[in-house]
LOROVEX-490643 format. One line per 3 residues: number of its first residue (from 1); for each residue x, y, z of N, C-alpha, C. Coordinates in steps of 0.2 Angstrom, whole numbers. Layout:
! residues N
NUM) X Y Z X Y Z X Y Z  ...
END
This chain:
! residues 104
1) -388 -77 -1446 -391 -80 -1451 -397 -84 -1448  -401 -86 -1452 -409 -88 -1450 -408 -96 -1452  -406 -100 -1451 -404 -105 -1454 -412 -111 -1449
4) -414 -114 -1455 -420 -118 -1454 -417 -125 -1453  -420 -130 -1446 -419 -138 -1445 -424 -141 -1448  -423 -145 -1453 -426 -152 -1454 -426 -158 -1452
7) -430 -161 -1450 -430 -166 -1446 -436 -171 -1449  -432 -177 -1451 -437 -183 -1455 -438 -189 -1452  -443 -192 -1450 -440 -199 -1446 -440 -204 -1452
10) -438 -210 -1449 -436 -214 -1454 -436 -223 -1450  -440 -225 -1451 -442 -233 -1448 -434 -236 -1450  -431 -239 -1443 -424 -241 -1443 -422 -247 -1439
13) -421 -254 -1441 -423 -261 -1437 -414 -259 -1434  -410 -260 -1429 -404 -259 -1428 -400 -264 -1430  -393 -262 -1434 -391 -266 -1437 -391 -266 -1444
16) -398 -265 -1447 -398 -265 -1455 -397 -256 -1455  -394 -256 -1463 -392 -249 -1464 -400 -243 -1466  -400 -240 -1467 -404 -232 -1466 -404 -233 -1474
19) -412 -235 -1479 -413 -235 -1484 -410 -229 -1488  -407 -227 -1490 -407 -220 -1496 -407 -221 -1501  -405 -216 -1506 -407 -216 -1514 -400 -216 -1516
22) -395 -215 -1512 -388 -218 -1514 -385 -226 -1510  -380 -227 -1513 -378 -237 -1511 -373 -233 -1504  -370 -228 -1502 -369 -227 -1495 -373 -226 -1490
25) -373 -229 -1484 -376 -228 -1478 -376 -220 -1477  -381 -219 -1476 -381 -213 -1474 -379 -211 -1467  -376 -204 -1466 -370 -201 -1459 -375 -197 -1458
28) -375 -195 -1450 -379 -191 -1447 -373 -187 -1442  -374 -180 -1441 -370 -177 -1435 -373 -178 -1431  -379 -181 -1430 -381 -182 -1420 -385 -189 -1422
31) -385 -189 -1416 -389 -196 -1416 -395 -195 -1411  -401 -196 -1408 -403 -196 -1402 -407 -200 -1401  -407 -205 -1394 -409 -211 -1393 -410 -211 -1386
34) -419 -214 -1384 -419 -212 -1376 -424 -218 -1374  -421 -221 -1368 -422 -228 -1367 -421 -233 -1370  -414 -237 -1372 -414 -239 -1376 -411 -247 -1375
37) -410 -247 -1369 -405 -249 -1365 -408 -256 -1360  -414 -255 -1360 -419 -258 -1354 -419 -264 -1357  -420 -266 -1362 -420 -275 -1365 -418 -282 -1365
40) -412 -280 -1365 -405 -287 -1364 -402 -285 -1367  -394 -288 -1366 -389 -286 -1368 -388 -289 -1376  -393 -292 -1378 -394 -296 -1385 -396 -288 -1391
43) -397 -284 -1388 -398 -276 -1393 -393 -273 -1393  -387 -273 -1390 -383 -269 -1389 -377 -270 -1396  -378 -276 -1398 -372 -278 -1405 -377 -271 -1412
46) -380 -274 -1410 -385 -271 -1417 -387 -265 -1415  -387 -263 -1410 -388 -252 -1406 -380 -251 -1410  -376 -254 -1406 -369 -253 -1408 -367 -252 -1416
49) -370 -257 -1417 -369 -257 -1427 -370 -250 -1430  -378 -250 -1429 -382 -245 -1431 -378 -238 -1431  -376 -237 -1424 -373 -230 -1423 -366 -230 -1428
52) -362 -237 -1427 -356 -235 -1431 -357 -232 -1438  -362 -238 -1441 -366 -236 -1449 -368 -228 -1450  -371 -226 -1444 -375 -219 -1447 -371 -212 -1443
55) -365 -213 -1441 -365 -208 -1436 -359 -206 -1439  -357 -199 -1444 -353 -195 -1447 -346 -196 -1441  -341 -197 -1443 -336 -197 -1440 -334 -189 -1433
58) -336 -187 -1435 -336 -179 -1430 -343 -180 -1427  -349 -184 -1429 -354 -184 -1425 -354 -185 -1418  -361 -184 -1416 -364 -184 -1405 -369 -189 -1406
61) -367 -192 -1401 -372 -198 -1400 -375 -195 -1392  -383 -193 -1394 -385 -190 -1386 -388 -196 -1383  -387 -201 -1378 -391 -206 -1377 -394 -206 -1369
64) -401 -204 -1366 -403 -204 -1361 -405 -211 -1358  -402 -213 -1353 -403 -220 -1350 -405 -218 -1343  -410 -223 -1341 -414 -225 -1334 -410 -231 -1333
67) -404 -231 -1325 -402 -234 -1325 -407 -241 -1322  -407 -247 -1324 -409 -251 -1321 -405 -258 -1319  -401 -260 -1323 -397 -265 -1321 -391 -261 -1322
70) -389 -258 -1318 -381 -252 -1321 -377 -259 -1324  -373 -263 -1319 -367 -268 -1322 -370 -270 -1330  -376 -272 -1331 -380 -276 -1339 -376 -269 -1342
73) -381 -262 -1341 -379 -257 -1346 -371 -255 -1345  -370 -254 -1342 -362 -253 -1343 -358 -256 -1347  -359 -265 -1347 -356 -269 -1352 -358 -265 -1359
76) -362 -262 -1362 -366 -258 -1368 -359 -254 -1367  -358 -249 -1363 -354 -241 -1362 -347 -245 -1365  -346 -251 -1362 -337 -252 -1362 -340 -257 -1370
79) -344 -259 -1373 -340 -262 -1379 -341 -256 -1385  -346 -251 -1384 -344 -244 -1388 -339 -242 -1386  -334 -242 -1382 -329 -240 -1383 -324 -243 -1385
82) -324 -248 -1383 -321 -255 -1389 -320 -254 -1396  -326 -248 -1400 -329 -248 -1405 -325 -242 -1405  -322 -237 -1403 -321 -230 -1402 -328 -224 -1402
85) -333 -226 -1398 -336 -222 -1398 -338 -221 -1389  -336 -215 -1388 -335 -212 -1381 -340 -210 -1380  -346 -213 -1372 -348 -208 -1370 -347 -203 -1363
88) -350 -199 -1363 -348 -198 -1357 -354 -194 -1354  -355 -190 -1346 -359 -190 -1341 -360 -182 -1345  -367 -180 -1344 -367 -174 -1345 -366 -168 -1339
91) -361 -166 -1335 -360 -162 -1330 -365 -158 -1328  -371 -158 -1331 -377 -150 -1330 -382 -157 -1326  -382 -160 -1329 -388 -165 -1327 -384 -168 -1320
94) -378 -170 -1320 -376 -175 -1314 -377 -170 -1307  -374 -161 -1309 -375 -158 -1305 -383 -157 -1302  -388 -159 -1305 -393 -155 -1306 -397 -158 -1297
97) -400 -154 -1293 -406 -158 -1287 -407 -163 -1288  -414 -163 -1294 -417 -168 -1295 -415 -174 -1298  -409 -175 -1302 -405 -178 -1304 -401 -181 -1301
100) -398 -179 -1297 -390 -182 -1291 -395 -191 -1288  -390 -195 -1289 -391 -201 -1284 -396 -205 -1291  -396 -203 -1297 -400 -208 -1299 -394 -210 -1305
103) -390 -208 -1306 -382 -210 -1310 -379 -217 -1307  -379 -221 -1307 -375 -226 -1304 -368 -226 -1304
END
C-alpha cells in the first residue's frame, strides 16, 4: 500500500495543551524531541506534562540527549518514569564506533 506521512508543526510552550478544534488534548503516536535537556532541571515538570498530554497511550517518545550534566538529566529519565513513561538506550546507537563512550 502506498500510504502518504503528513507532518504539521505546531508552536507548543511545554506544559500548556496543543490548540485544536476539539476541547480534547490532542494524542500523537510518536513524539520527537532533540536537545531538550540542556536547560535546568526547571523544564523537565512542563517537558514531562506535555508528553503526558500529547502522547497516545501505545505511543514512542524518540528523545536524542547530548549528555552534559548526566546525574541533572537523569533526574529527568527517573521522574518520567514515575510518570510511567520508560525510556530506554537505543542498542544500534550504543553499539555504534562513533557513538561508544559518549552515553554516560
Amino acid at each position: 500500500a502506498n500510504k502518504k506521512l503528513s507532518v504539521t508543526p505546531h508552536p507548543l510552550t511545554w506544559g500548556n495543551e496543543l490548540l485544536t478544534d476539539c476541547s480534547a488534548p490532542k494524542k500523537f503516536n510518536c513524539i520527537i524531541g532533540s536537545d531538550l535537556l540542556y536547560n535546568s532541571r526547571e523544564s523537565y515538570e512542563p517537558l514531562l506534562n506535555t508528553i503526558q498530554q500529547h502522547l497516545h497511550p501505545d505511543g514512542t517518545v524518540i528523545l536524542s540527549v547530548r549528555w552534559r550534566k548526566p546525574e541533572l538529566e537523569r533526574e529527568f529519565f527517573r521522574k518520567a518514569e514515575k510518570l510511567g513513561i520508560i525510556f530506554v538506550n537505543w542498542k544500534e546507537f550504543e553499539e555504534c564506533e562513533s557513538f561508544k563512550g559518549r552515553c554516560p
